[in-house]
C-alpha positions in Angstrom: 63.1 101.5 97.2 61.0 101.0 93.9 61.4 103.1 91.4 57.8 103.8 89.6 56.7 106.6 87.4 53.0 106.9 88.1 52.7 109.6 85.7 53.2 107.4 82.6 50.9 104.6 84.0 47.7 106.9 84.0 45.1 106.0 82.1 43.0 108.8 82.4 43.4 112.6 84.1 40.7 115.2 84.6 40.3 118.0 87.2 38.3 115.6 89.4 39.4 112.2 89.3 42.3 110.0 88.0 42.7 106.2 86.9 45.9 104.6 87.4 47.2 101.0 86.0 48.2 99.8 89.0 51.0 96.9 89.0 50.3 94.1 90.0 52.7 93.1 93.4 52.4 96.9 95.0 50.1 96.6 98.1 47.8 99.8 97.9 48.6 100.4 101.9 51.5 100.0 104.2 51.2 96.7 105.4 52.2 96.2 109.2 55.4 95.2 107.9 55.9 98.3 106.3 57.8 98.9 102.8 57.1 100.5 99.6 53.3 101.2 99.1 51.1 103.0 96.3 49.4 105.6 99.1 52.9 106.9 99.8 54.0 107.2 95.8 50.5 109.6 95.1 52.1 112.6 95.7 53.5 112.1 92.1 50.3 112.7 91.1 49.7 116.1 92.4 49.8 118.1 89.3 50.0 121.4 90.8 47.2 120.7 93.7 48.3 121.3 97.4 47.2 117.8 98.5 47.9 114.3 96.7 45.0 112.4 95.1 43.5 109.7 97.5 42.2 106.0 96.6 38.6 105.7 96.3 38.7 102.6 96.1 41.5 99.3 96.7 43.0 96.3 95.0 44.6 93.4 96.3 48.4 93.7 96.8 48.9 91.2 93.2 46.1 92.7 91.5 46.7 94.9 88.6 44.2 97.3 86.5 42.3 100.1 86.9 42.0 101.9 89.9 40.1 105.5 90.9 41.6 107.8 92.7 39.5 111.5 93.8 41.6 114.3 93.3 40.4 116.4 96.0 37.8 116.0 98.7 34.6 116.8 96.4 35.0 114.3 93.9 35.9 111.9 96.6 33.0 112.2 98.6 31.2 111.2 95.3 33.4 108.3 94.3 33.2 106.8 97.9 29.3 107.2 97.6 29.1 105.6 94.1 31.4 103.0 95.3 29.5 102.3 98.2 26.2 101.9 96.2 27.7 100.0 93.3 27.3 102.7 90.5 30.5 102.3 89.3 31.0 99.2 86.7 33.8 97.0 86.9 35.0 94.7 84.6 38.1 92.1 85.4 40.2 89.1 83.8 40.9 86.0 85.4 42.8 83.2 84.0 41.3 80.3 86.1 42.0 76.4 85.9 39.7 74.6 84.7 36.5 76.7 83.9 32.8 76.8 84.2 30.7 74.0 82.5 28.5 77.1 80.8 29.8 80.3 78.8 28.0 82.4 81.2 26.1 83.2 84.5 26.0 84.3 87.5 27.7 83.7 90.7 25.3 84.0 94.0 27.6 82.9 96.8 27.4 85.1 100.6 30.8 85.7 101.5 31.5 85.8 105.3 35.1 86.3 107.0 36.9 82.7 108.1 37.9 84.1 111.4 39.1 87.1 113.3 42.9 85.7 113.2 42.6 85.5 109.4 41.9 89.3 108.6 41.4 89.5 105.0 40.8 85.6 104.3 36.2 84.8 103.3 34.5 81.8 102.9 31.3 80.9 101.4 28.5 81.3 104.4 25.0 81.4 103.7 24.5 83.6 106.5 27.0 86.0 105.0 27.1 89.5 103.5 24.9 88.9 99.5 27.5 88.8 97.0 26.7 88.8 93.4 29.4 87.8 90.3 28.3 87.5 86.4 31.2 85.9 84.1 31.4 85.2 80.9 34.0 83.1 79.3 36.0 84.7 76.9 38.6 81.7 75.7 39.5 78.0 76.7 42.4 76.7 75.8 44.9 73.4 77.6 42.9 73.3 80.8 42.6 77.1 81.6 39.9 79.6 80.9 40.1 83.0 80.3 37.0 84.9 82.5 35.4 88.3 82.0 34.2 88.6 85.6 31.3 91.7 86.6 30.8 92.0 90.4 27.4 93.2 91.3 28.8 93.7 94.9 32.3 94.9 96.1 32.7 92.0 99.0 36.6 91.6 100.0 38.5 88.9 97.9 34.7 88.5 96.2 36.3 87.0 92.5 38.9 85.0 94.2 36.8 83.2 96.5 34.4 82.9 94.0 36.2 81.6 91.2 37.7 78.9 93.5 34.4 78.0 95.8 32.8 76.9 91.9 35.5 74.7 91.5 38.1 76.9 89.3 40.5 78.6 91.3 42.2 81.8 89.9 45.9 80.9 88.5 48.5 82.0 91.1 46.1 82.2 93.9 48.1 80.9 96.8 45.1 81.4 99.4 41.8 79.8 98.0 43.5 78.6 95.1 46.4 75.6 94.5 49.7 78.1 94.4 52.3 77.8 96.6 53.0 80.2 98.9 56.2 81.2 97.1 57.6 80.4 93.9 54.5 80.2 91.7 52.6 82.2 88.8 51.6 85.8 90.2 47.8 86.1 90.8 46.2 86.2 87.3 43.3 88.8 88.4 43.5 91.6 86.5 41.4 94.8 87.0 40.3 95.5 82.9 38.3 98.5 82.6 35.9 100.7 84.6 33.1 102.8 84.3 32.9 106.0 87.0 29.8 107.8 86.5 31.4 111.0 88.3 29.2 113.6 87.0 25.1 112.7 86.5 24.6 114.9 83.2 28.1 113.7 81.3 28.6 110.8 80.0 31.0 108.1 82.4 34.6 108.2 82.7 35.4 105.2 81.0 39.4 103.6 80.8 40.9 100.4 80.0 43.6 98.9 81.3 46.6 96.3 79.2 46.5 92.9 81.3 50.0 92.8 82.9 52.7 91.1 81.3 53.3 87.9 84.0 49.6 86.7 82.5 50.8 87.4 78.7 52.0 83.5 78.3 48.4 82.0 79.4 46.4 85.1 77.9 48.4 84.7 74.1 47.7 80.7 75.0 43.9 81.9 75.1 43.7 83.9 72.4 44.4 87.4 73.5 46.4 89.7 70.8 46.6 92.7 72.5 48.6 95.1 73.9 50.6 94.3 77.3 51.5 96.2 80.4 55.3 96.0 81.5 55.5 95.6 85.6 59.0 96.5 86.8 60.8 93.4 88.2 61.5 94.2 91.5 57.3 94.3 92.5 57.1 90.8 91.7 60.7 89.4 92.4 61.9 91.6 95.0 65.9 92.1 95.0 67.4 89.5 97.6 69.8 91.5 100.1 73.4 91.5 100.1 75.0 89.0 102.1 77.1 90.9 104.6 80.7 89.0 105.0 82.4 88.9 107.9 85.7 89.3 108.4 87.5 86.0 109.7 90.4 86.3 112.7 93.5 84.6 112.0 95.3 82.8 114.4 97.3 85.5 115.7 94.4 87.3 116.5 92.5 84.8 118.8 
């Protein structure tokens, strides 16, 4: 079991919608393995109301950042549709090796799925679904860049595959970029701030989010002062079971 206080990770609470720093190594889902999940935590979240708030959106399993949740069925219906059209602004980090030749631009790359058996995993296909990424660079610094990255569209793994179909790969990115499947840097993608228009006559629901603290070494590197979100251990270096000893016969017992 983890043991995660949601309550003091919110970043912003009204009476329709809530936005959580979510920590980075906590899938958003039960996976088909199973284990400890953000869906099955939300009931933390209540506040009084019958039912638990309910994503309105996801990030990847090692994302962190800002992420909306609907507090009851109106506002989610509203959140799903802004979602769905892209009214809601995003704005992410990426620490990426190497880095783009120009301070700014735009990413036009269709994204398709690699095959059925892969599930999540895209590639680049010009025949794929439009999807649309504006960066800006924000620091260089010993070979790495730090990215402010804008999607225009909400494809699956849209800034990862991205990042690393240019020609620099997000740091800790053991899919489409060079990590190792285990025992590398955690994925430095980190969800920074959103914008939720929720209501069309108020202004947007705005919150910010503290990059996590496994990018703090490469972000300070970069030139980011800031403040830093702490991500309990065991989400990114889960506890290693006991080993179970068994008892030896002796002789006389053989």
């Amino acid at each position: 079991m983890i043991s995660l206080d949601l309550t003091a990770r919110l970043l912003h609470r009204d009476a329709l919608i809530l936005i959580l720093d979510k920590p980075a190594g906590l899938p958003v889902h039960a996976g088909p393995k199973g284990g400890p999940n953000l869906s099955a935590m939300l009931g933390q979240l209540s506040f009084g109301l019958p039912k638990p708030p309910e994503l309105a959106h996801r990030l990847d399993k090692d994302t962190s950042g800002c992420l909306v949740l609907g507090r009851h069925a109106r506002p989610l219906r509203t959140l799903n549709a802004l979602f769905a059209e892209g009214g809601v602004a995003k704005t992410y980090w990426a620490v990426v090796e190497g880095g783009p030749a120009t301070d700014e631009g735009l990413i036009d790359m269709p994204i398709a799925r690699r095959s059925p058996e892969r599930g999540w995993w895209m590639k680049p296909a010009e025949d794929g679904l439009p999807a649309q990424t504006d960066f800006r660079v924000l620091g260089r610094a010993e070979g790495l860049t730090l990215l402010e990255l804008k999607p225009r569209t909400g494809r699956t793994h849209q800034l990862r595959l991205h990042c690393a179909a240019s020609g620099f790969p997000i740091v800790g990115d053991a899919i489409y970029g060079s990590a190792p499947r285990e025992g590398g840097p955690v994925l430095h993608l980190h969800a920074r701030a959103v914008s939720v228009p929720i209501l069309p006559k108020k202004p947007p629901v705005e919150a910010q989010a503290p990059p996590p603290d496994h990018m703090e070494e490469r972000l300070r590197a970069l030139g980011y002062a800031g403040p830093i979100s702490p991500t309990p251990a065991e989400l990114l270096r889960p506890p290693v079971p006991p080993v179970v000893r068994r008892g030896l016969r002796t002789r006389r017992e053989i």
